[in-house]
Structures are given as C-alpha cells and as structure tokens.
Residue frames as qw, qx, qy, qz and C-alpha x, y, z in Angstrom:
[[0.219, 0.058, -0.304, -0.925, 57.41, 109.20, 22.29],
 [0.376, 0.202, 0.887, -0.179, 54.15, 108.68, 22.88],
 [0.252, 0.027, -0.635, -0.730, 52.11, 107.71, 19.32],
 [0.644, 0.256, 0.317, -0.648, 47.98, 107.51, 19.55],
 [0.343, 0.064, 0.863, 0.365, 46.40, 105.20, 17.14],
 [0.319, 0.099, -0.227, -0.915, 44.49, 106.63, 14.48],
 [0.598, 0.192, 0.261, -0.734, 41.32, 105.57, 13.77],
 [0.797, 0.319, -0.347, -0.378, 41.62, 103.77, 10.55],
 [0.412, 0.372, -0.817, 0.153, 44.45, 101.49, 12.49],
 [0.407, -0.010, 0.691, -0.597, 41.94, 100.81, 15.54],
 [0.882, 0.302, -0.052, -0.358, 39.25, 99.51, 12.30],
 [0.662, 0.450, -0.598, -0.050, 42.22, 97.49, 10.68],
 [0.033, -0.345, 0.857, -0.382, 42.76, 95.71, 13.93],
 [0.644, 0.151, 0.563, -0.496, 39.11, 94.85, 14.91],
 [0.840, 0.341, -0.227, -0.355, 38.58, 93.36, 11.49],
 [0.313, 0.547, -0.772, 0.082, 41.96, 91.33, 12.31],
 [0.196, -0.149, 0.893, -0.377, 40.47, 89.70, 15.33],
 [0.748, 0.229, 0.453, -0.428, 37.12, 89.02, 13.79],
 [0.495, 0.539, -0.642, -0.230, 39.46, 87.24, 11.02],
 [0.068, 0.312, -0.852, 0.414, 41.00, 85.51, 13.54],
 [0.639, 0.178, 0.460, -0.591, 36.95, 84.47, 15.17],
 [0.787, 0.463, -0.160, -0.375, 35.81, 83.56, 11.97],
 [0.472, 0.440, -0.764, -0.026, 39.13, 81.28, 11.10],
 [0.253, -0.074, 0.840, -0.474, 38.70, 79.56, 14.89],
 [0.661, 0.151, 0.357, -0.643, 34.86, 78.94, 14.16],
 [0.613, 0.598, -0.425, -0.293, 35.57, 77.93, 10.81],
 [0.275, 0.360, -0.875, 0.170, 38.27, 75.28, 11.97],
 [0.430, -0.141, 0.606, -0.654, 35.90, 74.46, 14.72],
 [0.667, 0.132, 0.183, -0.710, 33.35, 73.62, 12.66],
 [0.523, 0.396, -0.736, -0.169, 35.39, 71.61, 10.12],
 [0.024, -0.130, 0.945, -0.300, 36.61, 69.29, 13.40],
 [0.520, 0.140, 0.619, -0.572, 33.02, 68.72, 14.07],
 [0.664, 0.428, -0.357, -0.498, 31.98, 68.01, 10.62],
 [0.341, 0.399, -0.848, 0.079, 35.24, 65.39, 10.54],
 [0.131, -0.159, 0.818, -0.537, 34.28, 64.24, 13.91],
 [0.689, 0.083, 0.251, -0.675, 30.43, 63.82, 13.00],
 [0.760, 0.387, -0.453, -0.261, 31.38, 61.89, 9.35],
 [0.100, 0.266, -0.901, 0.329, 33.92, 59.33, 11.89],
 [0.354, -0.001, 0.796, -0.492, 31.01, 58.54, 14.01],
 [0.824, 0.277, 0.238, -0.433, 28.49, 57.67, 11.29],
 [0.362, 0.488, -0.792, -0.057, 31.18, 55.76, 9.87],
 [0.079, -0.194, 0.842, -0.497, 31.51, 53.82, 12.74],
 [0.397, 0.095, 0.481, -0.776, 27.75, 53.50, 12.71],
 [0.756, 0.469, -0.336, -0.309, 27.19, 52.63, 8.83],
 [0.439, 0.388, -0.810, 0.016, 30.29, 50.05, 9.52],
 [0.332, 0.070, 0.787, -0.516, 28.35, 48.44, 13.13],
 [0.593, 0.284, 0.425, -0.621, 25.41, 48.19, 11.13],
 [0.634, 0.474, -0.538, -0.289, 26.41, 46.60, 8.03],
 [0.042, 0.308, -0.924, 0.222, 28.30, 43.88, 10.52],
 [0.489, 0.077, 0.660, -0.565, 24.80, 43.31, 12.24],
 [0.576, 0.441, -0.315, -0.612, 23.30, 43.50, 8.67],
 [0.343, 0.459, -0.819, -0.023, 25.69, 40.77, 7.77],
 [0.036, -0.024, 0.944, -0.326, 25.20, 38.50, 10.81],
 [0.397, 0.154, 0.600, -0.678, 21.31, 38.68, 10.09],
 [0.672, 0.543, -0.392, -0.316, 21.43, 37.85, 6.61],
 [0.220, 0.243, -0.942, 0.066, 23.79, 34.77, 7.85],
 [0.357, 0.069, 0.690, -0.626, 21.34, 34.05, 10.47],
 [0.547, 0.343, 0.247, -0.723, 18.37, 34.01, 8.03],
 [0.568, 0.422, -0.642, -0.296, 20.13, 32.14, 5.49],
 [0.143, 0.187, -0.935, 0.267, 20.52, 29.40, 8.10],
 [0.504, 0.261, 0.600, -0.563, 17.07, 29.47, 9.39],
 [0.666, 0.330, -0.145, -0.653, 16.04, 28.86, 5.54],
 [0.294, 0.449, -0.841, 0.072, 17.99, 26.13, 5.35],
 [0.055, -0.058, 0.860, -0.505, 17.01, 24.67, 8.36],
 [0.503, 0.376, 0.265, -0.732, 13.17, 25.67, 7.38],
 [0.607, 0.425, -0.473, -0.477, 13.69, 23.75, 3.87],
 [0.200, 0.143, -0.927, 0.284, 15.29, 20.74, 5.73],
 [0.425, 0.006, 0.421, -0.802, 12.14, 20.70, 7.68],
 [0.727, 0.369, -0.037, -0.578, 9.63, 20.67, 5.11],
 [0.559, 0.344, -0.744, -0.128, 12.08, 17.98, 2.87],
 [0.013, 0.182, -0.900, 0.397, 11.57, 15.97, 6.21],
 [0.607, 0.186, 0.518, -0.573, 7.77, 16.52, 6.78],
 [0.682, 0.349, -0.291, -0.573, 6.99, 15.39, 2.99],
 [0.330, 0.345, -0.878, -0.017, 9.45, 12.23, 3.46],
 [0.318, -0.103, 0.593, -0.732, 6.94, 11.91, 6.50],
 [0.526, 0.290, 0.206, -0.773, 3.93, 11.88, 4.65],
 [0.477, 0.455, -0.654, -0.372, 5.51, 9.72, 2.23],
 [0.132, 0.108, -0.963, 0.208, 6.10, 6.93, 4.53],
 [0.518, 0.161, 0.358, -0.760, 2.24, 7.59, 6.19],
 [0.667, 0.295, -0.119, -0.674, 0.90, 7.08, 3.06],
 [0.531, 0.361, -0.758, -0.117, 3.16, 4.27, 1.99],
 [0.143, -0.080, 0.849, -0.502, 2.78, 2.42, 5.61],
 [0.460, -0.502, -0.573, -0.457, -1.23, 3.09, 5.86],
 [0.185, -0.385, -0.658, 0.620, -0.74, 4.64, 9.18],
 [0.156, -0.561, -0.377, -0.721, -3.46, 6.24, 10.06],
 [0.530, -0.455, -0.541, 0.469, -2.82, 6.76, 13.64],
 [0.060, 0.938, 0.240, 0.242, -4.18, 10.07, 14.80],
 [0.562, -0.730, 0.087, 0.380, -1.16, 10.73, 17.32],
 [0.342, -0.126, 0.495, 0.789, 1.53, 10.83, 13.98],
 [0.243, 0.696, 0.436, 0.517, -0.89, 12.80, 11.81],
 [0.243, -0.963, -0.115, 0.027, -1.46, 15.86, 14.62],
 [0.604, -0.466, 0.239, 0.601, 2.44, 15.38, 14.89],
 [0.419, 0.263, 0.428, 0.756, 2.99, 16.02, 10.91],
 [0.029, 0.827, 0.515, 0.224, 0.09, 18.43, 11.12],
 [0.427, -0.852, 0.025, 0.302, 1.68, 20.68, 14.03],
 [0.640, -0.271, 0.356, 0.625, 5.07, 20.38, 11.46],
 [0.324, 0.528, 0.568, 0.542, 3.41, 22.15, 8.87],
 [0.226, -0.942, -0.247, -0.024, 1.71, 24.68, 10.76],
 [0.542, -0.667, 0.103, 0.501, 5.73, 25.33, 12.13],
 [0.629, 0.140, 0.588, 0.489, 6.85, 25.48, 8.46],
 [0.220, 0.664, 0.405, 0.588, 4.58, 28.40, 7.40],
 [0.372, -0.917, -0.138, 0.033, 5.17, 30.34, 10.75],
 [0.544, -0.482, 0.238, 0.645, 8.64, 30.31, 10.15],
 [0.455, 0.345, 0.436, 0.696, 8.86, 31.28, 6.67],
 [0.017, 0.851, 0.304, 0.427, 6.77, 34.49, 7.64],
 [0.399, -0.856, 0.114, 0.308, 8.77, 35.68, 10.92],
 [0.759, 0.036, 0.393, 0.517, 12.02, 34.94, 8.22],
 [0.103, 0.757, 0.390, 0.515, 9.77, 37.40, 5.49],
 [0.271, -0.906, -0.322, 0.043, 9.62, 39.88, 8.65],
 [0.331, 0.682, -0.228, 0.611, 12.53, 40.18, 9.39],
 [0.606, -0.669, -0.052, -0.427, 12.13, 40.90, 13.18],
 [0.057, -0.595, 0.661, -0.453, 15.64, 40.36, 15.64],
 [0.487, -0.220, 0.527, -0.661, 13.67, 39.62, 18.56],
 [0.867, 0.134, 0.304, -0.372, 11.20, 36.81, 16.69],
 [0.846, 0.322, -0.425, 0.020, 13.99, 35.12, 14.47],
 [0.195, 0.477, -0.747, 0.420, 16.02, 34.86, 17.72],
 [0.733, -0.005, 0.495, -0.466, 12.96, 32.90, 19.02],
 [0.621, 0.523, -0.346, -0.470, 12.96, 31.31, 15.98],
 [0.358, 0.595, -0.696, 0.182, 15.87, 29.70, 16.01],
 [0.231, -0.260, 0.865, -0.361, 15.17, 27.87, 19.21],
 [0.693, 0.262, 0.299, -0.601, 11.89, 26.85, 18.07],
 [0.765, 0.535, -0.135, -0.333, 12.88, 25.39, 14.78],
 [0.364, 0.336, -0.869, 0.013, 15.71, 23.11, 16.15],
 [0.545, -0.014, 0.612, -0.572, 12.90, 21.89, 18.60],
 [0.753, 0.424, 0.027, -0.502, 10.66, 21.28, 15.31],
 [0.617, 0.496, -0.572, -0.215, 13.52, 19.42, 13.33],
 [0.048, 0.244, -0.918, 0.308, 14.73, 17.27, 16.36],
 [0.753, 0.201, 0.378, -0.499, 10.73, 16.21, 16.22],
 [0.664, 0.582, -0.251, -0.398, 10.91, 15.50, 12.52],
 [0.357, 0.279, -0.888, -0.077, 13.81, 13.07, 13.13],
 [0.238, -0.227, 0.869, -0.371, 12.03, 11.63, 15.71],
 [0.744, 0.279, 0.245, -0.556, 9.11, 11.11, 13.87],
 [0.620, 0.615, -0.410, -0.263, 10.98, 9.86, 11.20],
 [0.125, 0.319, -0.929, 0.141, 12.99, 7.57, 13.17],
 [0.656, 0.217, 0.650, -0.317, 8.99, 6.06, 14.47],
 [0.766, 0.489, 0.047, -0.415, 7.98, 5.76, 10.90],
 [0.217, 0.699, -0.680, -0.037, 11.22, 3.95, 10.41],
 [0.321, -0.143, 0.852, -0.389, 10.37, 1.68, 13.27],
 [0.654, 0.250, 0.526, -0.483, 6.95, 1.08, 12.16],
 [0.659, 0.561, -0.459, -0.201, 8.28, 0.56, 8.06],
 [0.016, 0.258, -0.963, 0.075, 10.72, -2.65, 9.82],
 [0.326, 0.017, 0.830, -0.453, 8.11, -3.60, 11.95],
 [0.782, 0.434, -0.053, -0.444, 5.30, -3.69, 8.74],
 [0.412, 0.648, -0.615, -0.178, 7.90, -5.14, 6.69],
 [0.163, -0.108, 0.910, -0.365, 8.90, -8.27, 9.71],
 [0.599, 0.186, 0.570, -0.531, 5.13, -8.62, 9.89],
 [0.599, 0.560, -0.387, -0.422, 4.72, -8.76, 5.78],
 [0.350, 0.480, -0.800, -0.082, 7.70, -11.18, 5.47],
 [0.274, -0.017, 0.902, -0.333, 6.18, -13.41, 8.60],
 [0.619, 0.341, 0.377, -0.599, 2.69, -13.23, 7.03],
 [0.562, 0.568, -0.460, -0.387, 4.21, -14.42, 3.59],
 [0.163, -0.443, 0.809, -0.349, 5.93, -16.48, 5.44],
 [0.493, 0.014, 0.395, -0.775, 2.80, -17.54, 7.04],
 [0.647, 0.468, -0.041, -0.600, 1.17, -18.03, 3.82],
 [0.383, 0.476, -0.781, -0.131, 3.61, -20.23, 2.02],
 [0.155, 0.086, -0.982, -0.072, 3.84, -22.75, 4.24],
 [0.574, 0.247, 0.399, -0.671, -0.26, -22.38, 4.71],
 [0.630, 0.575, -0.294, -0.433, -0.21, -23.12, 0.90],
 [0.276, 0.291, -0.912, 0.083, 2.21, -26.18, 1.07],
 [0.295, 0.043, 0.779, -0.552, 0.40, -27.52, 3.93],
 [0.563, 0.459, 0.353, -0.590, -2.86, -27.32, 1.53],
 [0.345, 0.555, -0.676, -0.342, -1.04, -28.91, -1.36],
 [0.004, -0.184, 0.966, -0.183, -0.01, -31.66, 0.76],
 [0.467, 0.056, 0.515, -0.717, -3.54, -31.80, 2.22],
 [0.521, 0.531, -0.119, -0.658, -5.08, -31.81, -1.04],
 [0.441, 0.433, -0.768, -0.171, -2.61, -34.31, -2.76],
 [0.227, -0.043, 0.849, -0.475, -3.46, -36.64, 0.81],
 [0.500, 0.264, 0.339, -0.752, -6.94, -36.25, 0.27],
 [0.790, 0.305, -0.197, -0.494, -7.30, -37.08, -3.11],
 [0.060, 0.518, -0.828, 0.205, -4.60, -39.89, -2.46],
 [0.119, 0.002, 0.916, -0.382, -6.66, -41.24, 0.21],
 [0.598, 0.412, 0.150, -0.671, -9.89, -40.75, -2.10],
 [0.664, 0.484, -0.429, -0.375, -8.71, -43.08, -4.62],
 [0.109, 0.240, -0.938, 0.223, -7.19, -45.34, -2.34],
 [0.394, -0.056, 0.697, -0.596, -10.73, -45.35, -0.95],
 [0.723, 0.389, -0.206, -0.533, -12.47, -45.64, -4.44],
 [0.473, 0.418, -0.755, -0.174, -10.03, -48.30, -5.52],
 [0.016, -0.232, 0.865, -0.444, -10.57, -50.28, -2.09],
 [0.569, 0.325, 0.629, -0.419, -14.48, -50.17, -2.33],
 [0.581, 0.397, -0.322, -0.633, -14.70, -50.56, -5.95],
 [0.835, -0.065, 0.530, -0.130, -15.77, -54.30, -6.65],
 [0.192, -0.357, 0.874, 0.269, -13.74, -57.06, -8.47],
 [0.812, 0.361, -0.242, -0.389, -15.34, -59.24, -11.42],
 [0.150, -0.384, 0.908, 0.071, -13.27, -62.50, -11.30],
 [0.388, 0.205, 0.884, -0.159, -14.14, -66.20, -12.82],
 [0.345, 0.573, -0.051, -0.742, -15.31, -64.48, -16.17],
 [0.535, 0.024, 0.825, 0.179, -16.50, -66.99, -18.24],
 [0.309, 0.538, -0.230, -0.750, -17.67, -66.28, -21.75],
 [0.439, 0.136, 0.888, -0.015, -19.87, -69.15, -24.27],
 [0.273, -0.045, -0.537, -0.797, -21.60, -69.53, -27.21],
 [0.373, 0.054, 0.710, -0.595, -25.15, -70.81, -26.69],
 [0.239, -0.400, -0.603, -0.648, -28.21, -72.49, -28.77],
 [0.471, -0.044, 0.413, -0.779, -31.11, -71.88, -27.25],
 [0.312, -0.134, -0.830, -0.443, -33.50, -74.77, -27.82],
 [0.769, -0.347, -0.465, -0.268, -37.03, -76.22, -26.25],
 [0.880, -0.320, -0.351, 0.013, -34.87, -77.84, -23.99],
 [0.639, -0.690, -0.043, 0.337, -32.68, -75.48, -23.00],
 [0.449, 0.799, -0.396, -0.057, -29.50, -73.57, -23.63],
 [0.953, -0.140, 0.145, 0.225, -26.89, -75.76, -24.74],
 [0.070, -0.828, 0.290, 0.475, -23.46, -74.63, -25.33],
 [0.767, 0.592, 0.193, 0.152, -21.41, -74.34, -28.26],
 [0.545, -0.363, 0.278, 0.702, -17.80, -73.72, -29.34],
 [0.426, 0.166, 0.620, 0.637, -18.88, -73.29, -32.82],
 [0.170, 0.315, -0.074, -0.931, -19.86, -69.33, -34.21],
 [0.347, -0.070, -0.643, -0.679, -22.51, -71.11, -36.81],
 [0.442, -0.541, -0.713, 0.064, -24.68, -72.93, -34.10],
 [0.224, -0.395, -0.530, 0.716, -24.56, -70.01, -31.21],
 [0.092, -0.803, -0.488, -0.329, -27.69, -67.92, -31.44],
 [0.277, -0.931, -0.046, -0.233, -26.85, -66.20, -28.18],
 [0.263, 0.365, -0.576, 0.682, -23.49, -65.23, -25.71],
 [0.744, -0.580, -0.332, -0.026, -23.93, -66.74, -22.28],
 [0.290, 0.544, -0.414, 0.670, -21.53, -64.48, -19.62],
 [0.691, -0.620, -0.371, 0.020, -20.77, -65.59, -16.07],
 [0.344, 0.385, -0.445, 0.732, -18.73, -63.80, -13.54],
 [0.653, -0.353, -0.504, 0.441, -18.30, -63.88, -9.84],
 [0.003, 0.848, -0.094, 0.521, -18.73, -60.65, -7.99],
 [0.537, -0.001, -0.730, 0.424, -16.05, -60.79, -5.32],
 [0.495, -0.664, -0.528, 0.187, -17.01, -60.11, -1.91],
 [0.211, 0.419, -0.132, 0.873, -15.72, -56.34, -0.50],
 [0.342, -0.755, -0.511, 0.228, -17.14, -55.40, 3.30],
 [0.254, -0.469, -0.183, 0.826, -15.76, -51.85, 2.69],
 [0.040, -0.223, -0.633, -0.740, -18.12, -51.38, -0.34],
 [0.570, 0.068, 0.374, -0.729, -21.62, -49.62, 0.18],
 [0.189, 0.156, 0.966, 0.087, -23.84, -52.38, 0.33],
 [0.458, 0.559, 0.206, -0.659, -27.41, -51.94, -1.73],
 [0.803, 0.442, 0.390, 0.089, -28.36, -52.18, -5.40],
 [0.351, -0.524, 0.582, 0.513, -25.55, -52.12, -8.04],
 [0.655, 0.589, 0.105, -0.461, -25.46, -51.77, -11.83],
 [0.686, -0.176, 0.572, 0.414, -23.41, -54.21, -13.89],
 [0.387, 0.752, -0.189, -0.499, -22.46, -52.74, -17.05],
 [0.733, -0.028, 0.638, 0.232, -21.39, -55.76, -19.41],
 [0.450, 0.772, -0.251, -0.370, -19.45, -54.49, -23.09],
 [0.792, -0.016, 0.568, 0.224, -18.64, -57.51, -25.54],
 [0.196, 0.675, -0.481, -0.524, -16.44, -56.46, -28.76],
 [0.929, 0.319, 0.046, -0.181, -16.53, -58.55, -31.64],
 [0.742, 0.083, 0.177, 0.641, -13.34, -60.05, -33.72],
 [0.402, 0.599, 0.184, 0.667, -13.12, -56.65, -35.63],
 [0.322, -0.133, -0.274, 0.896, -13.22, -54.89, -32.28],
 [0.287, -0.443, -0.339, -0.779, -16.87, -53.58, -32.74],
 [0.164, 0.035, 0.807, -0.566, -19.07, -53.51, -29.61],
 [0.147, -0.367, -0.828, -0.398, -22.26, -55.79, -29.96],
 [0.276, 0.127, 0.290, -0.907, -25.84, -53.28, -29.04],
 [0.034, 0.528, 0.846, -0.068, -29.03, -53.51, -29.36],
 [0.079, 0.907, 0.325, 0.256, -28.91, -49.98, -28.99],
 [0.497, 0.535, -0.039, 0.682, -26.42, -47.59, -29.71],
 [0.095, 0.581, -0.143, 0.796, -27.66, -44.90, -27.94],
 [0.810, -0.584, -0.012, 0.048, -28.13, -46.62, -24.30],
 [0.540, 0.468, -0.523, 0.464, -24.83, -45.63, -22.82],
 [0.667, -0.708, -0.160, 0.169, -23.01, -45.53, -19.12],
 [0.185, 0.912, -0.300, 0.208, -20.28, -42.86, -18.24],
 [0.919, -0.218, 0.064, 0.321, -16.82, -44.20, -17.77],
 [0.509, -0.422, 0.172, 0.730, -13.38, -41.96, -16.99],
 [0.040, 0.594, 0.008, -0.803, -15.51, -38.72, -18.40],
 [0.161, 0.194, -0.686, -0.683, -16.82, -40.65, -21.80],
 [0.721, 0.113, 0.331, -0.599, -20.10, -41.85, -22.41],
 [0.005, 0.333, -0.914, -0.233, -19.85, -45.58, -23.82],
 [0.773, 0.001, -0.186, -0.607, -22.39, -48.02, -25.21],
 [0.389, -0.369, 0.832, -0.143, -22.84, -51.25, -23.71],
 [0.240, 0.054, -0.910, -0.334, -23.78, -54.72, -24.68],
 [0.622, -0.382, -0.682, -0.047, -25.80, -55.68, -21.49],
 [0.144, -0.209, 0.575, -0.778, -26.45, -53.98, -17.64],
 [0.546, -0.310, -0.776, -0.053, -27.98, -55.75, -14.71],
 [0.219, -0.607, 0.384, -0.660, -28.82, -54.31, -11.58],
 [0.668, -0.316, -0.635, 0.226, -28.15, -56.74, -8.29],
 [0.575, -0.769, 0.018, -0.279, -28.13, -56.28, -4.95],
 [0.556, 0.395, -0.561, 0.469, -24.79, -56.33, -3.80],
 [0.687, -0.661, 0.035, -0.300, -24.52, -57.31, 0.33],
 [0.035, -0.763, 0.633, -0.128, -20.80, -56.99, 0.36],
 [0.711, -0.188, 0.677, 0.025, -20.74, -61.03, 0.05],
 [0.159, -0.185, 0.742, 0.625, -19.33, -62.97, -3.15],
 [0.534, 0.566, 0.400, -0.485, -22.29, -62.77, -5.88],
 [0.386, 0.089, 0.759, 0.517, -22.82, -64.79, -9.42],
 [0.360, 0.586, 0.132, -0.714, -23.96, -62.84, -11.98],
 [0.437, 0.255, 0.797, 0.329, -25.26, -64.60, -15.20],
 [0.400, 0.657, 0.013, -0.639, -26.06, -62.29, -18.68],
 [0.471, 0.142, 0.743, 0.453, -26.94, -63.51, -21.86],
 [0.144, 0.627, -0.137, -0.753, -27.42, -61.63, -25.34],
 [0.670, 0.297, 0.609, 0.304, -28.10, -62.19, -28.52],
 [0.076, -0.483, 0.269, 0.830, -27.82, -60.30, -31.67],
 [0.496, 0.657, 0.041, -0.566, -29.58, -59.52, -35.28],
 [0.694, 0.593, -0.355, -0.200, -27.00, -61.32, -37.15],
 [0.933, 0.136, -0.287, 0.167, -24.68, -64.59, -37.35],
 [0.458, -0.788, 0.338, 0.233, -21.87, -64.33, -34.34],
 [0.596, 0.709, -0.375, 0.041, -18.58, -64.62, -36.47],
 [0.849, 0.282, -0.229, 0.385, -15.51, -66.41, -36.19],
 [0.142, 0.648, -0.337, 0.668, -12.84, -65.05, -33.72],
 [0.299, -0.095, -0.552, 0.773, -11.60, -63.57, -30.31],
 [0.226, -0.761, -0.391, -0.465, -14.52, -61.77, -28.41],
 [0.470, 0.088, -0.596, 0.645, -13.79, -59.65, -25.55],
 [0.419, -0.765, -0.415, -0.259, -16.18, -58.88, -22.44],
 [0.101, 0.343, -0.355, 0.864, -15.46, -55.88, -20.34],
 [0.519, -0.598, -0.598, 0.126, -17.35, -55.36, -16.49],
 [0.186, 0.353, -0.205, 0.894, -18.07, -52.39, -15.35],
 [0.517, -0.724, -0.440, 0.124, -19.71, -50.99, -11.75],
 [0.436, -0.812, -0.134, 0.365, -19.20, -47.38, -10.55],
 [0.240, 0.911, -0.334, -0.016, -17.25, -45.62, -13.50],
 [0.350, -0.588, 0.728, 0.038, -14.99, -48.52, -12.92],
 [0.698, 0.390, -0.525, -0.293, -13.72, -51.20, -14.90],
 [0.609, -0.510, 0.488, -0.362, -13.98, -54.11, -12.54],
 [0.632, -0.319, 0.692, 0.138, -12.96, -56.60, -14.31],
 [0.473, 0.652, -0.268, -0.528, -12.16, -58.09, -18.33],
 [0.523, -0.190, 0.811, 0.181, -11.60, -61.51, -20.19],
 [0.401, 0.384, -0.517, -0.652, -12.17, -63.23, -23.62],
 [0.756, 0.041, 0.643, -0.116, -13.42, -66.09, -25.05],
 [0.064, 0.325, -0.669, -0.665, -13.27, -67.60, -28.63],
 [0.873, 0.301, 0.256, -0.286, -16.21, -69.05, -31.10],
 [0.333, -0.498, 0.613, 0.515, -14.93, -70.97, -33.89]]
C-alpha cells in the first residue's frame, strides 16, 4: 500500500534533524570548550612551575647579592682598619659596589634573559670578594708580623738604651770619681799669732786663729788649671765657723756656707795647701771638724781638738 507523507509529517521530520544539528553542534562545542579549559590548564600549571623556579632563582641571587655586599663592607672594614690605601684594592671594592647596585635592579626587573646573565656574573663578583678578602687577610698577617717585629724592634732598642744610659752614667761617675782630687795629710791647729810669728797652741784660750794644712794628692787624669778649695770647719756644738753666712758653694744640689776657699793652680802634681782663719769670738773647748771640698765633691775630712 503505498502511503504519501503529509505535509505536517515532512515539517515534524525536518525539525527532527535540525534537533539532531543543533544537539551535534552543541556537543561539539562543549568538547571544545572542555578541550580549550585542559589546555589553559596546562598553561596556568607550566607557568606557575616557571613562576616558581624564578622566584627560587631570585631568592638565590638575593642571597648571593646580600653575601656580596656583607663581604664588600667586611672589605672596607679591613681597608680602613689596615690603612691601605693602595689604589689597585680600592678600584677592586669600588667595581664591587657598582656590581651590588646593578644586580639588585636587574633582580627589581625581573627580566629571564638578564638574571640568567646575572647569575654568572655575580658568582664571578663573589669569587673576587673572597679573593680580595683573602689579600686583605694576607696583608692584616703581614701588618701584624711587621707590628710585632717593629715592637719587637723597639723593646730591645729601649733595653739597649737603658743599658747604654745606665753605662754611661756608670762610666760618668767612674770618670768623676777618678778625676776628682784627694785631700790627704789634713792637719788641723790652734795658733797665736804674735810679732814673731804664728806659734801653735793646743790650748782653746791662747788660739786666736785655726791653722789648716792638707796635701792635694797628685791625679794625671784630672783637668789641670785653677781649682777652688772650699774649706768648712764645725765647731764642738757642730756649728760651722763664717765670716759670712751668705758666701756659699753648691754641693750634691745644696748650697752650703763655708769657713774658708782658696783658689790654686792644680798641675795634676801633689800640692800643699795652707788656710788659716780666725773668728769674732773665743775658739771653745772641744772636737772641731774640717771638711775639703773641690768640684761638688767632698775630697777629703779630719778633726782636730783644742783644749
């Protein structure tokens, strides 16, 4: 039997197959959607990884950029402390600085390509830094060696000039004591004077005046020339007899009144020296004691007695 399709069943088909279009496109598109949202996955998850490794990367170059700097200052430290002032290690520290603030800005950039230069550049910069550090090391011993020799140096410079010194004056006093002349044969006397001369006298009520001999001894390493005798006579009570008080001669940094001073002529041969004194009042009773002096030096000292 053969059956026509009507009209309205020839619409209800076409609408079936553009169902059918529409459901295909529809599915079509979905996969592509699915298929787009996979690959920028993939893309978002590649680029976070790189992300990652460039954020490690940079974190290591700061590092490595702080290390640096903690090296150049330790530099600058020693420089200063040393006193080098050699121009070859300044241009070195100088050039480390300059590397110090070019990295921190390609770091700031950001920039693949220039922190993967970086990187070679700034283990170049630190393997300087030790080396620089390992000269300023060298040159801190070698200061130090020189210091310790120069102290060294100094010490026994200073001993040596002690010794010198202690010699010196040693052989200054040996020389003083060696040319300083000798009194000896000190002889000590009442005296009257009379008309006819002076006559001695044992006895303190007859002596008008003190009659003092002494013997200068000979000395050929003494300057020879004129020479002051300085003659101080103490009574019993330990007074010294003047004429005048305020006639003195320095002796071992004190200024001392005497009794009596002669100048001779001293020609490094033995030489008698005769001094006689008198005084204002009656010589007393007692021990009297005459000192000799020549050159700040006490050259010689005996006594005598009146009675």
């Amino acid at each position: 039997m053969n059956m026509e399709s009507t009209p309205q069943e020839r619409k209800s088909g076409s609408s079936k197959v553009i169902v059918v279009v529409a459901l295909i496109l529809l599915i079509g598109a979905d996969v592509f959607l699915l298929w787009q949202l996979f690959d920028t996955k993939e893309d978002f998850k590649e680029a976070n990884a790189i992300n990652k490794v460039q954020k490690t990367t940079i974190d290591s170059l700061n590092i490595q950029i702080d290390e640096l700097e903690a090296k150049l200052k330790e530099l600058e430290r020693q420089k200063e402390e040393l006193g080098i002032s050699d121009s070859t290690h300044q241009a070195e520290i100088d050039q480390l600085r300059k590397m110090i603030a070019i990295s921190r800005t390609v770091v700031k950039g950001g920039n693949p390509a220039e922190i993967t230069k970086l990187k070679s550049e700034l283990k170049k910069a630190n393997e300087k830094a030790d080396a620089e550090r390992m000269r300023a090391d060298a040159d801190k011993s070698m200061l130090s060696r020189e210091v310790r020799e120069a102290r060294d140096s100094a010490e026994k410079a200073r001993v040596l000039a002690e010794k010198l010194t202690r010699d010196k004056s040693s052989l200054t006093k040996k020389i003083k004591e060696g040319s300083a002349l000798k009194a000896d044969n000190i002889i000590g006397m009442g005296i009257k004077v009379t008309s006819k001369g002076d006559v001695p006298t044992p006895k303190a009520k007859r002596a008008n005046k003190v009659k003092v001999t002494c013997k200068i001894q000979q000395n050929l390493i003494a300057d020879p020339g004129p020479k002051t005798i300085y003659m101080r006579v103490l009574d019993p009570s330990r007074q010294i007899i003047t004429s005048n008080a305020n006639e003195k001669f320095t002796f071992e940094g004190s200024e001392l009144p005497f009794t009596y001073s002669q100048e001779i002529d001293y020609q490094n041969k033995d030489r008698e020296v005769n001094m006689k004194f008198g005084k204002s009042t009656a010589f007393g009773k007692g021990a009297y004691t005459v000192e000799i002096y020549e050159g700040g030096l006490m050259i010689g000292k005996s006594s005598f007695t009146l009675k």
